[in-house]
C-alpha positions in Angstrom: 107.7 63.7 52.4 105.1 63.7 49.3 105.9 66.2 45.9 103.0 68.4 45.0 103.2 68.7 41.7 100.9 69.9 39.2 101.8 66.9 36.7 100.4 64.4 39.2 97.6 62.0 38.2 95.2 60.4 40.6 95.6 56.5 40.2 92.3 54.3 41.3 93.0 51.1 42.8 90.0 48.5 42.8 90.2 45.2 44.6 87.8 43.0 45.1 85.9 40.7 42.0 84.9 44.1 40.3 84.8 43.1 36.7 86.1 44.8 33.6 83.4 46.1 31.2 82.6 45.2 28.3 82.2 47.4 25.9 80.8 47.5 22.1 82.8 47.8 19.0 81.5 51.2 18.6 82.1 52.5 22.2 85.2 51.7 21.7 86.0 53.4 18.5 84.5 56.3 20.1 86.6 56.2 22.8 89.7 55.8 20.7 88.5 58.8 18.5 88.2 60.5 21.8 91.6 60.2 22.7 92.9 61.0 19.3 91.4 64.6 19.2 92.9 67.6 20.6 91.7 68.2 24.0 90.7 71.8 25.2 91.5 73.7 28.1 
């Protein structure tokens, strides 16, 4: 039996040679600031 919850997240599994990507100093301090701010709803 699966739990329907509203706290569930949808995980994405790759397989396969997919390759991480590589990302620029500034894409990822953009990201990071991203996460950092207080999200909307």
């Amino acid at each position: 039996m699966f739990s329907t919850s509203r706290n569930e997240k949808m995980v994405e599994v790759l397989t396969g040679a997919e390759r991480r990507r590589r990302r620029t100093p500034q894409e990822k301090i953009t990201i990071v600031q991203q996460t950092e701010s207080p999200r909307l709803l």
